[in-house]
N, C-alpha and C positions, 0 to 999 in steps of 0.2 A: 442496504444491508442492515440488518435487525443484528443488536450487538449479541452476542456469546456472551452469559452473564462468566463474570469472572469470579472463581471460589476466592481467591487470594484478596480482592480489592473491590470495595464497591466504585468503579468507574461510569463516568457517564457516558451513554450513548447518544449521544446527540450529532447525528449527521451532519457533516459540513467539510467545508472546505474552501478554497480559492482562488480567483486565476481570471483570465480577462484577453482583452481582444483589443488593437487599435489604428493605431497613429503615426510610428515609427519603425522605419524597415532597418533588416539590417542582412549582411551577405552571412553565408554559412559558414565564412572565413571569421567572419566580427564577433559571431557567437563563440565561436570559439576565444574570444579576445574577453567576451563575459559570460563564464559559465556558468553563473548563478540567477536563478527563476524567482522572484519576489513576488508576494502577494502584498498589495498593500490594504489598508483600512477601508479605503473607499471602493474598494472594487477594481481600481485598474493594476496592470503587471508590469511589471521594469526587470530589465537585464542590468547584474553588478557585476564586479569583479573583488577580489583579495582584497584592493586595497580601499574599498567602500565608495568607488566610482559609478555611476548608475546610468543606466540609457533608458526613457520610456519605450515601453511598447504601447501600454492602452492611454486615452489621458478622458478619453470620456464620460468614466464610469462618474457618477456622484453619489456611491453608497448605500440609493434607494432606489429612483427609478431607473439606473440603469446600474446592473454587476457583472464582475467577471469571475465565475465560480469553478472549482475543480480542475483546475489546471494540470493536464499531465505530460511530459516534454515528451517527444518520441524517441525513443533509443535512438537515432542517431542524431540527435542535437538540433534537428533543422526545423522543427515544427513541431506547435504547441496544439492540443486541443483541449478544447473550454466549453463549457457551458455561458452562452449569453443569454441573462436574465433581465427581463425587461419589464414594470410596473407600471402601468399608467389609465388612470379612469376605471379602476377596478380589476382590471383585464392584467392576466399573467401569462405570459409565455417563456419558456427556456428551451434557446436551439444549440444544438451539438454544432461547434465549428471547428474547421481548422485553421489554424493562423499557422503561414509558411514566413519563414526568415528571408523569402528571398523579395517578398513581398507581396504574395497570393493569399488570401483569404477564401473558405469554401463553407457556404452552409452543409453540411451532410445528411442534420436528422430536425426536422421540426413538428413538432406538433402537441397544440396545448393543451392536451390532456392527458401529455405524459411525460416530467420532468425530468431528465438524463441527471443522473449526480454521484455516480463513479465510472471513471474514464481511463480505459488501459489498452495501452496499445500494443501490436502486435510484434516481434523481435525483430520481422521485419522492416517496423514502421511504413508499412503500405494498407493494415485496416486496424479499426477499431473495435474493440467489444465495450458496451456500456450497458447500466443499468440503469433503468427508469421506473419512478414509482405515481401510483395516483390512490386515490382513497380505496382500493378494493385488492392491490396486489404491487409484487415488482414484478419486472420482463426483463431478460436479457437481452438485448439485440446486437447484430454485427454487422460493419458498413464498408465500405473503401472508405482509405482517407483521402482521395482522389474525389468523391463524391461523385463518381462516377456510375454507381447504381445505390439502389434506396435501398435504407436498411431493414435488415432483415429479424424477424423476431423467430428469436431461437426457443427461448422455456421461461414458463412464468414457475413463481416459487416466494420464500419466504420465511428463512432468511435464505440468503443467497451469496455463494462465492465461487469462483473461478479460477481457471491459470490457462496459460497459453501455452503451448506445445512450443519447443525450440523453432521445428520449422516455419509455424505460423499457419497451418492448414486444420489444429485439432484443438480444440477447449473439453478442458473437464470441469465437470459443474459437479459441485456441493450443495442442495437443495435440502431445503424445512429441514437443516439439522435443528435437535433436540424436539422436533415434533413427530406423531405417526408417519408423516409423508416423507420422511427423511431417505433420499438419494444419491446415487453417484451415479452421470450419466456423462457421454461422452459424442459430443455435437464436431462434425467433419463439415469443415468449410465447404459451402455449396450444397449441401445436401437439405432436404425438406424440413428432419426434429433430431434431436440428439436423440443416441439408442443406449436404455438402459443396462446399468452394467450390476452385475449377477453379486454384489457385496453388500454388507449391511453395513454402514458408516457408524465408526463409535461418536461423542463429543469431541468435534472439533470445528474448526474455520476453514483453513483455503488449503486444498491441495495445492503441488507442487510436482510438478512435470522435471524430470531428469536427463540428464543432457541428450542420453540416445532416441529421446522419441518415443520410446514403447515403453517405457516404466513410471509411475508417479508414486510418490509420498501419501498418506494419506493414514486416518487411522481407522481401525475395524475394529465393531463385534465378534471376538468369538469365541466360542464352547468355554474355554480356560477364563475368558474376559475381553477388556480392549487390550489391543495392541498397536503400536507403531508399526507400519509396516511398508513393503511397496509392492506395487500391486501392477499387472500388465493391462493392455487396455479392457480386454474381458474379465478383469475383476478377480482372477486368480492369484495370489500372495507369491511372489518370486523371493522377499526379504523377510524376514520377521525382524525388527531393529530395538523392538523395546516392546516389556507387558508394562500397561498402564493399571494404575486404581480406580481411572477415573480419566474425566476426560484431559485432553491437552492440547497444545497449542505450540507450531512450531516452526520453524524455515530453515532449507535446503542452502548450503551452501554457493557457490555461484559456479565451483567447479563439482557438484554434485558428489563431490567426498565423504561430507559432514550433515549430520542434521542438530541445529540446535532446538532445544523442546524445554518446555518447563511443564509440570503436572500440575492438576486445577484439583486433585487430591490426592489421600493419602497423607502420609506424616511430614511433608514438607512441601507443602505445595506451592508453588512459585519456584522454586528453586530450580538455578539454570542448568541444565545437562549437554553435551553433544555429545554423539553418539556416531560413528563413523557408517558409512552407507552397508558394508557389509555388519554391522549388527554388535564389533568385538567396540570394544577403549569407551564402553559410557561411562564420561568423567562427569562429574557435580564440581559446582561451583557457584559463592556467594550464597549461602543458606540465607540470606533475607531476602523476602519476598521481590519477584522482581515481575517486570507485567508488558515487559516491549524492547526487542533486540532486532538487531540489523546486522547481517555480512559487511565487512568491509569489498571490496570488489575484486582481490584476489583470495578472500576466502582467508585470510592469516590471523584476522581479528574480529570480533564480535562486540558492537559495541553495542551497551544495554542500559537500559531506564530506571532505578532505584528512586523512591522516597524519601526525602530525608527524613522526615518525623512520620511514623505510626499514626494512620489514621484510620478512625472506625466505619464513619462514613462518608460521602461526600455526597453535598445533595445540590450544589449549584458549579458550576464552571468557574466562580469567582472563591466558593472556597476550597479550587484545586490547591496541592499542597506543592513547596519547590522539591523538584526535581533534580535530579544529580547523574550524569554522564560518567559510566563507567568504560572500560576499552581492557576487553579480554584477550591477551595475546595465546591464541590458542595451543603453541606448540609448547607453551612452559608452563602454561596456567598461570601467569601474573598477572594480575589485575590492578590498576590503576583506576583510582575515581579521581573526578574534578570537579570544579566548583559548585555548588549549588545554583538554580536560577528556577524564577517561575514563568510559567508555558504561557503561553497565546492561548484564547480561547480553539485557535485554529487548529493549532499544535495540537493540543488536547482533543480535539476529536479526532484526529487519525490515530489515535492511542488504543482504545478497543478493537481498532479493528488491521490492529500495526501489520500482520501476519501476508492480510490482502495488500495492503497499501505497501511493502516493501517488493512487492511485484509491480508496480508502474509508475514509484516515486523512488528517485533519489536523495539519501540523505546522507551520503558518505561519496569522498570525491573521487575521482576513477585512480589516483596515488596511495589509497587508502592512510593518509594523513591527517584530512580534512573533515571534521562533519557540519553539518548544520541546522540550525534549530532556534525557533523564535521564540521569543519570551514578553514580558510586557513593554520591553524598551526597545526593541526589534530586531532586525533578524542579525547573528550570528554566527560566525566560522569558530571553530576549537582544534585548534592545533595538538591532535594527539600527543606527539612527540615533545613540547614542550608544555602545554598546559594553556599557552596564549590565547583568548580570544579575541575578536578582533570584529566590529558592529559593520555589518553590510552595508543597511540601509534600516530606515521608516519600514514594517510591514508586521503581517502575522504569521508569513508561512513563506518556508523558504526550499529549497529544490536543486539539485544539479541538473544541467540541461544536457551531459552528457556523462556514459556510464564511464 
């Protein structure tokens, strides 16, 4: 995925991510005993818990020629899938695997002239969509996580975003927005190519599919301008929820009530909004620029990304600025901020493109109490309710393994 330049924030785009494969099993009862997904420096992944206790999963990796990248847990806690990246004598390859808790290992997808390097799985958690890039394009493709048949390549494109249908049978695809070839098309499990849908896409990133299966999020061109809107699988407008100035950037709530959005112009751009699914109660909130927000898991709070200091540019990962965790309780509008910290280089890359990445990564604990998030000194929990954090472990990127 090619970032979505952002109006509000010069962010960098720099693809990455973390995750790893290995050495230590553990039952689907123990995961549960540590619900938390570490990335470490070197490349391997370890299971923690609250109290900063850790269990390796990878111990192989050594940071060069061998890593464990993009780690994404499966909704239901039992199994990781990773990209293993492998360097040696010139020669690179990166295979899509599955790592099972009970102690199965599956290659799915290999092959070296096409890097896999986002990884989301289906609500199911029985297949895979991922995308892979080489010097001429990205692909989508979709697999069993069973590796039970080879994966299949869906649509090539550029930039490129997706969502998964509730049941697990439909992907709607976001293609070359901000370019002429800009699409929405909508690819049926099993079937030969995804079949183009009859709308013109305003600026934006990753659709978002709605609980019932036939309605998605998404924003459009039309006649009056962009608008937020939701749309049925043929591309017809069922909601109109919000006219934009320009483009925006948003995420559905997890019971599909709420959408929060902020605008990328206009006279406040960055500024947080929800907007309820039928289109009435669009509240604003925190008029400073803000650039990355997450559902909590029953939908009651919204916690989101601020700046602390105003900055014009930023032109390397090392002069990211600290960062400050805010916690929107939706139904009052109170907002609480907490401490400042500064991000992981890791962290900071799933920042541009926060919108896709809160569709196949957890960052809020399924109590909606807990978040977490790694900084230069590693991974920690934040205890909404009281302000406490509290240090995992050593890593750059951290994850719940269940919603």
């Amino acid at each position: 995925m090619r970032r979505l330049l952002l109006a509000l924030v010069a962010l960098l785009a720099l693809a990455a991510g973390s995750a790893g494969a290995g050495a230590w099993w553990h039952s689907a009862r123990e995961a549960q005993l540590w619900p938390i997904l570490v990335q470490q420096s070197d490349g391997n992944l370890l299971l923690a818990n609250h109290q900063g206790q850790t269990r390796p999963l990878t111990t192989d990796a050594d940071g060069q020629t061998r890593l464990y990248l993009f780690a994404a847990p499966a909704p239901d806690g039992n199994s990781i899938a990773l990209v293993a990246l492998r360097n040696a004598a010139q020669q690179r390859s990166a295979a899509l695997e599955v790592l099972r808790l009970d102690g199965q290992r599956v290659t799915v997808y290999d092959d070296p002239t096409n890097s896999p390097f986002y990884l989301s799985w289906a609500p199911d958690s029985q297949k895979l969509a991922f995308l892979t890039s080489n010097e001429s394009s990205m692909t989508l493709w979709a697999v069993p996580s069973s590796g039970s048949a080879s994966a299949e390549q869906i649509a090539q494109g550029e930039p490129f975003y997706f969502t998964w249908s509730p049941n697990s049978k439909q992907l709607l695809l976001h293609i070359g927005g901000g370019t002429p070839s800009d699409s929405l098309q909508l690819y049926r499990w099993g079937t030969a190519q995804p079949e183009l849908i009859n709308a013109k896409p305003a600026m934006f990133n990753a659709p978002s599919w709605l609980l019932n299966g036939e309605h998605a999020v998404v924003a459009l061109q039309q006649p009056s301008g962009p608008q937020l809107v939701t749309i049925d699988t043929q591309g017809d407008i069922v909601q109109q929820l919000v006219r934009l100035n320009g483009g925006t950037l948003f995420t559905v709530s997890p019971d599909a009530s709420q959408v929060a959005y902020i605008a990328l112009n206009g006279p406040t751009p960055g500024q947080l909004h929800v907007v309820q699914l039928d289109g009435r109660n669009d509240r604003s909130f925190n008029p400073a620029p803000i650039f990355a927000f997450f559902w909590s898991a029953k939908g009651d709070k919204l916690a989101f990304l601020s700046m602390v200091d105003e900055v014009d540019t930023i032109s390397t990962r090392q002069d990211f600025p600290h960062l400050r965790w805010n916690v929107l309780t939706v139904q009052d509008g109170k907002v609480e901020s907490f401490q400042p910290f500064q991000p992981s280089t890791a962290f900071i890359d799933l920042l541009p493109y926060f919108d896709q990445y809160a569709q196949s990564i957890r960052l809020w604990d399924p109590t909606g109490r807990h978040l977490l998030y790694a900084s230069t000194s590693g991974v920690f929990t934040l205890d909404v309710t009281t302000g406490q954090t509290t240090r995992v472990s050593s890593g750059v990127l951290g994850m719940w393994m269940n919603k």
